[in-house]
C-alpha positions as CSV (number, residue, x, y, z in Angstrom):
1,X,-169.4,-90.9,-19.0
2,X,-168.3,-94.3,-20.3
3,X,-169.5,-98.1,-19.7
4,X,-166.8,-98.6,-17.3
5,X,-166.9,-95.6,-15.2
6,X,-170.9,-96.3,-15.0
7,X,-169.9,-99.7,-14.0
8,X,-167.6,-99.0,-11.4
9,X,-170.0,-95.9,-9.8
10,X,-172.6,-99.1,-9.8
11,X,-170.2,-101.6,-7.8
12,X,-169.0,-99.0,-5.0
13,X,-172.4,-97.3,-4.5
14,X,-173.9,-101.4,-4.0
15,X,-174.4,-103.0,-0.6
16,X,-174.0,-106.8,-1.1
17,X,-175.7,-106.8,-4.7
18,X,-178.2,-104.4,-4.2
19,X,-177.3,-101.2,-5.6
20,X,-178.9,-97.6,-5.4
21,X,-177.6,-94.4,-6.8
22,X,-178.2,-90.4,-7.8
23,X,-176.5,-89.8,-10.8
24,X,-176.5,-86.3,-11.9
25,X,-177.0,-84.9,-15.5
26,X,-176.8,-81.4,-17.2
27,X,-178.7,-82.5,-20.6
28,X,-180.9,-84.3,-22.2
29,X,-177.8,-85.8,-24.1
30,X,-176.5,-87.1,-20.7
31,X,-179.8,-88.7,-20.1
32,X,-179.7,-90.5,-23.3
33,X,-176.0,-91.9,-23.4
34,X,-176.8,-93.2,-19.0
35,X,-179.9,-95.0,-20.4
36,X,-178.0,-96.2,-23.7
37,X,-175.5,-97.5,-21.2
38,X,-177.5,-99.0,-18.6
39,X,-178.7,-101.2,-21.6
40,X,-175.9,-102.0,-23.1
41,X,-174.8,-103.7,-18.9
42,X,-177.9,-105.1,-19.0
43,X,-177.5,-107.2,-22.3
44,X,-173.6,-108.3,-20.7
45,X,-175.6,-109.6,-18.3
46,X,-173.8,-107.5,-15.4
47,X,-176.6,-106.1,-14.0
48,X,-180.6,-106.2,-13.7
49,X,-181.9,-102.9,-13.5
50,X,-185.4,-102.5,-11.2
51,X,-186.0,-98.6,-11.7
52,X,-184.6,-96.0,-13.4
53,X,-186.4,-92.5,-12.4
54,X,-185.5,-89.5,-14.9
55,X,-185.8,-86.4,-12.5
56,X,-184.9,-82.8,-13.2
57,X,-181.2,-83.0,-13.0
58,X,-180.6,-86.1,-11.8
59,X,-181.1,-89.9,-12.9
60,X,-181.7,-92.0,-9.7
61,X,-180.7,-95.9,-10.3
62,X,-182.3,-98.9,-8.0
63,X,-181.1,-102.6,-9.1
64,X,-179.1,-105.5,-9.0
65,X,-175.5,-106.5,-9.7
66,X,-175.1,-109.8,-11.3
67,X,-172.1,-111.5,-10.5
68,X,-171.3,-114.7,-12.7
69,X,-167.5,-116.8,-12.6
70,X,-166.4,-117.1,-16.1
């Protein structure tokens, strides 16, 4: 998984701003690189994450896109 395609799965699972989603992970690795890129999002300023719940093979996402005119 990459910024972009984390980004996108962000913007289509979103209702208005608000954005909630499952993602699914096999490793501890894939755990690591989804929380490396929520942060990296964060610091563009894209989005504002409120949770991030690590479950057993799942991640499960709850936050806000930012939208800004540049």
């Amino acid at each position: 998984m990459n910024k972009d395609r984390l980004l996108k799965n962000l913007q289509t699972a979103s209702r208005g701003n608000l954005f909630s989603i499952e993602i699914p992970k096999s490793t501890k690795e894939d755990e690591n690189t989804i929380e490396e890129l929520l942060k990296e999002l964060e610091r563009e300023g894209k989005i504002k994450l409120r949770e991030c719940v690590q479950r057993e093979y799942s991640v499960f996402l709850h936050g806000i896109m930012k939208y800004s005119s540049e």
